[in-house]
PLY file of the C-alpha trace (Angstrom):
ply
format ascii 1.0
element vertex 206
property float x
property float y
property float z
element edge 205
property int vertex1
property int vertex2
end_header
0.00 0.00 0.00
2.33 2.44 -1.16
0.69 5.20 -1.82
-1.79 5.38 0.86
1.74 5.12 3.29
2.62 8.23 1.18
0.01 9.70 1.78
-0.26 9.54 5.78
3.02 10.68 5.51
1.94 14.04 3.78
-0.82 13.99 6.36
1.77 13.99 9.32
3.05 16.80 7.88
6.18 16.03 8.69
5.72 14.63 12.09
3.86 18.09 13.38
0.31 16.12 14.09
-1.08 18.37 11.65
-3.63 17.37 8.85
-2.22 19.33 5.88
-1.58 18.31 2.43
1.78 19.17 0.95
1.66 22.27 -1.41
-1.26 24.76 -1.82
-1.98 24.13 -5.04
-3.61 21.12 -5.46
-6.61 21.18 -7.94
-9.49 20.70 -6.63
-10.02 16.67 -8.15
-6.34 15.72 -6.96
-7.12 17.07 -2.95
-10.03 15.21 -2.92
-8.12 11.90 -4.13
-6.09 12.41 -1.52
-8.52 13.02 0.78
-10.42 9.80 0.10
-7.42 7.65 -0.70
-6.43 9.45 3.43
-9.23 8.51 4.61
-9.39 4.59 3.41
-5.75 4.95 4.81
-6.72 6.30 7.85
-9.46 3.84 8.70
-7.41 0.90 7.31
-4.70 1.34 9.72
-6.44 2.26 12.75
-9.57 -0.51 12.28
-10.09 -2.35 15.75
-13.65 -4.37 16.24
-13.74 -2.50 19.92
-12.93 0.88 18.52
-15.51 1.49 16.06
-15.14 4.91 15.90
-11.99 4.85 14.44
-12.49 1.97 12.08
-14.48 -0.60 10.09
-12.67 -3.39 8.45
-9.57 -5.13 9.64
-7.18 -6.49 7.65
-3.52 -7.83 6.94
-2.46 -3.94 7.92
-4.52 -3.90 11.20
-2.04 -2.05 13.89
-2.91 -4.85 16.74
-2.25 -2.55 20.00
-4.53 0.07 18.37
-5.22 3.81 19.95
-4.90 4.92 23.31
-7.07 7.39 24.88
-4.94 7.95 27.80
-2.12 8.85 25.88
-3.98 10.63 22.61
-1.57 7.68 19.94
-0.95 4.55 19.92
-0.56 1.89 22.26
2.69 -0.08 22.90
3.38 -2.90 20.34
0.27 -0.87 18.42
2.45 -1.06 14.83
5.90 -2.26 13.52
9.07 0.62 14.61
9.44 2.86 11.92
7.42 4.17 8.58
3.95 4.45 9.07
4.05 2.74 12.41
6.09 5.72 13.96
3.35 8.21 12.18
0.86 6.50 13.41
2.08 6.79 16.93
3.79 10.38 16.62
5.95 10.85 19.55
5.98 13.42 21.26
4.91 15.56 18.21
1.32 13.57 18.36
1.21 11.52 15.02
-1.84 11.80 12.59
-4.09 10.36 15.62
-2.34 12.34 18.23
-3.40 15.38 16.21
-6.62 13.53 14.15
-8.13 11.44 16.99
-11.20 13.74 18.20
-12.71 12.79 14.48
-9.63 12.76 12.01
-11.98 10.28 9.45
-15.08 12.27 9.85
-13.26 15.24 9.58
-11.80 13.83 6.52
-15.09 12.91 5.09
-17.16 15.36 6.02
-14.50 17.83 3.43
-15.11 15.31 1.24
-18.88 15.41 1.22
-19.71 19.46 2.26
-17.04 20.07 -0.56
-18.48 17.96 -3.04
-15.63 15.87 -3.23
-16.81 12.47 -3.99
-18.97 13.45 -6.16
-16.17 15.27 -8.12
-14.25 12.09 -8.52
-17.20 10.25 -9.62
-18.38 13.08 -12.49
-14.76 12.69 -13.44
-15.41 9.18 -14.26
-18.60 9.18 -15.41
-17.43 11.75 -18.20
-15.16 10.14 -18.96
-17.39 7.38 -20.05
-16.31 4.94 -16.89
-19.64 5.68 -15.22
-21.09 2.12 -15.25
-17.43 1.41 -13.65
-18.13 4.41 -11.55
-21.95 3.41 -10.27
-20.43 -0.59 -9.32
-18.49 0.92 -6.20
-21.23 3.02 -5.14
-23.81 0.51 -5.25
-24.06 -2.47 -3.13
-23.09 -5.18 -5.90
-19.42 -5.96 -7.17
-17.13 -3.49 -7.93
-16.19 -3.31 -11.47
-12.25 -3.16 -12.24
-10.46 -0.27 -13.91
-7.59 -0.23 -15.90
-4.82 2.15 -14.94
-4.88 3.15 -18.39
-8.84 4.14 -17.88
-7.53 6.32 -15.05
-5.29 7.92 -17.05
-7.59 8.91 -19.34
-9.81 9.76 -16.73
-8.15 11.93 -14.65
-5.92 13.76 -17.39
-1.84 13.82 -17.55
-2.10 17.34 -14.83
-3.70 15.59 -12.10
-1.78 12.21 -12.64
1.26 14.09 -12.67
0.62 15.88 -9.56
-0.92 13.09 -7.77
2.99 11.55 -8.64
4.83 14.58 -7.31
3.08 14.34 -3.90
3.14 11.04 -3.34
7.21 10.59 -4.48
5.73 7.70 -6.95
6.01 7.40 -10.69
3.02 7.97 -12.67
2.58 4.34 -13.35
2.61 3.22 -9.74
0.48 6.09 -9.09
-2.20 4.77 -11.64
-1.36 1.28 -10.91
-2.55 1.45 -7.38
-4.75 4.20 -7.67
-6.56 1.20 -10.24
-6.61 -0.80 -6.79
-7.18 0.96 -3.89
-10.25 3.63 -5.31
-12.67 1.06 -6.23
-12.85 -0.22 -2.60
-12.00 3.70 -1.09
-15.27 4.48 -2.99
-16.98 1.42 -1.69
-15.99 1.44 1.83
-17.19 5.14 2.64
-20.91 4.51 0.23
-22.17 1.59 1.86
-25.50 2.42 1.86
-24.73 2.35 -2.22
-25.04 6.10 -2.35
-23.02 9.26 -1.13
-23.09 9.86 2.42
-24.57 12.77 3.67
-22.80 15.01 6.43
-25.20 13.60 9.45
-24.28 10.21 7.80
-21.14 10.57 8.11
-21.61 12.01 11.77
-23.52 8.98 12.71
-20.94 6.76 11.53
-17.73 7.51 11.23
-17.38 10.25 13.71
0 1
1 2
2 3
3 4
4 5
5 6
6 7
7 8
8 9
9 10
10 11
11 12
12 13
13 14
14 15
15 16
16 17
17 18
18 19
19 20
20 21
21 22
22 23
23 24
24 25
25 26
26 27
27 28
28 29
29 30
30 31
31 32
32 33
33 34
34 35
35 36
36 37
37 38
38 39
39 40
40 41
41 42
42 43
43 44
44 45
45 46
46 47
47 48
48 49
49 50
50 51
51 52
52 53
53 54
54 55
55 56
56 57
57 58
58 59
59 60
60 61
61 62
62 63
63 64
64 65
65 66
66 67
67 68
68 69
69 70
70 71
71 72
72 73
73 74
74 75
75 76
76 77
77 78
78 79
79 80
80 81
81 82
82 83
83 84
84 85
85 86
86 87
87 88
88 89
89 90
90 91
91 92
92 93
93 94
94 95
95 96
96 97
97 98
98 99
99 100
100 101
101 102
102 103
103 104
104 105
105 106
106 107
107 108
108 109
109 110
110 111
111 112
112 113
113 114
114 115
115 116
116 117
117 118
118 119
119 120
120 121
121 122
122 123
123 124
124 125
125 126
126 127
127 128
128 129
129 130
130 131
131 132
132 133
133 134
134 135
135 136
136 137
137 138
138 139
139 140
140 141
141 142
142 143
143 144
144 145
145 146
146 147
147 148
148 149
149 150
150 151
151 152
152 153
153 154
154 155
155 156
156 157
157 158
158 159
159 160
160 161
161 162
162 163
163 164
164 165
165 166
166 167
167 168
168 169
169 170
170 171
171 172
172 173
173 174
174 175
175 176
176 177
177 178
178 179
179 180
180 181
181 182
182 183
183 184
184 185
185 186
186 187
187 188
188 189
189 190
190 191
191 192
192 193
193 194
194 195
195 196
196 197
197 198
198 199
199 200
200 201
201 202
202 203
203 204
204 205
């Protein structure tokens, strides 16, 4: 999961605790990428079946200590030394939960949705002529593949490109996972097979 480590690490900013993407000027389709690729990231890391405010599914990345209250990061043992583990658990400087954890994925998704995020990346698709591709993650069935290619095409070489340039990747591996993780990003935060409004995303993932 390459690129959604890359992008907790912009998230970090640095180590600071702070939610801020790198650079000021994304366009307006490549912040909300991030902020939906950051927010499957987010949950995906942090998903415990006791802490269901901070999580959903669990998975082959689960962090098994998971968050601490007491302390405002992680618990001991809660991820691998180093990387994402030591983002995760920030130090002294607070992490992404240290600084995130009074509603870092609802925070995250409610930009998304007041902004009109989602539905940005989906028009992008869908005008693209990938909206039957598009309509599979929202809805409740199987998600239809895409092609990096598609996403190429898709998106257009400027937000490709800068997608690349934040996330330290080539343009390939950007497309090549972007291909893998935004079919199930999309899915994971429309599971009522639509787009979440702000009190749904209050009720759930706040």
């Amino acid at each position: 999961m390459g690129l959604l480590d890359n992008i907790l690490g912009g998230l970090t900013g640095g180590g600071q605790g702070q939610s801020s993407f790198p650079g000021s000027s994304s366009s307006p389709l490549t912040k909300a990428l991030l902020m939906l690729l950051a927010a499957k990231a987010y949950q995906h890391y942090t998903s415990r079946p006791s802490q269901p405010g901070l999580g959903g599914q669990t998975g082959g990345g689960q962090i098994g200590g998971g968050f601490d209250p007491a302390s405002g990061g992680m618990a001991p043992n809660a991820a691998p030394s180093g990387g994402l583990g030591d983002m995760l658990r920030g130090g002294a400087g607070g992490g992404l939960l240290g600084g995130l954890a009074g509603g870092g994925l609802g925070g995250l998704l409610g930009g998304l949705v007041s902004g009109g995020g989602l539905n940005s990346i989906l028009d992008q698709l869908r005008n693209s002529g990938h909206g039957d591709v598009a309509n599979s993650w929202v809805g409740t069935g199987q998600n239809q593949p895409i092609h990096p290619d598609q996403l190429r095409q898709a998106l257009g070489p400027d937000t490709v490109d800068e997608l690349a340039q934040k996330s330290g990747m080539s343009n390939d591996d950007v497309l090549r996972e972007l291909s893998e993780q935004l079919p199930a990003a999309v899915d994971q935060f429309t599971p009522d097979g639509r787009i979440p409004t702000q009190e749904d995303v209050n009720s759930r993932w706040v």
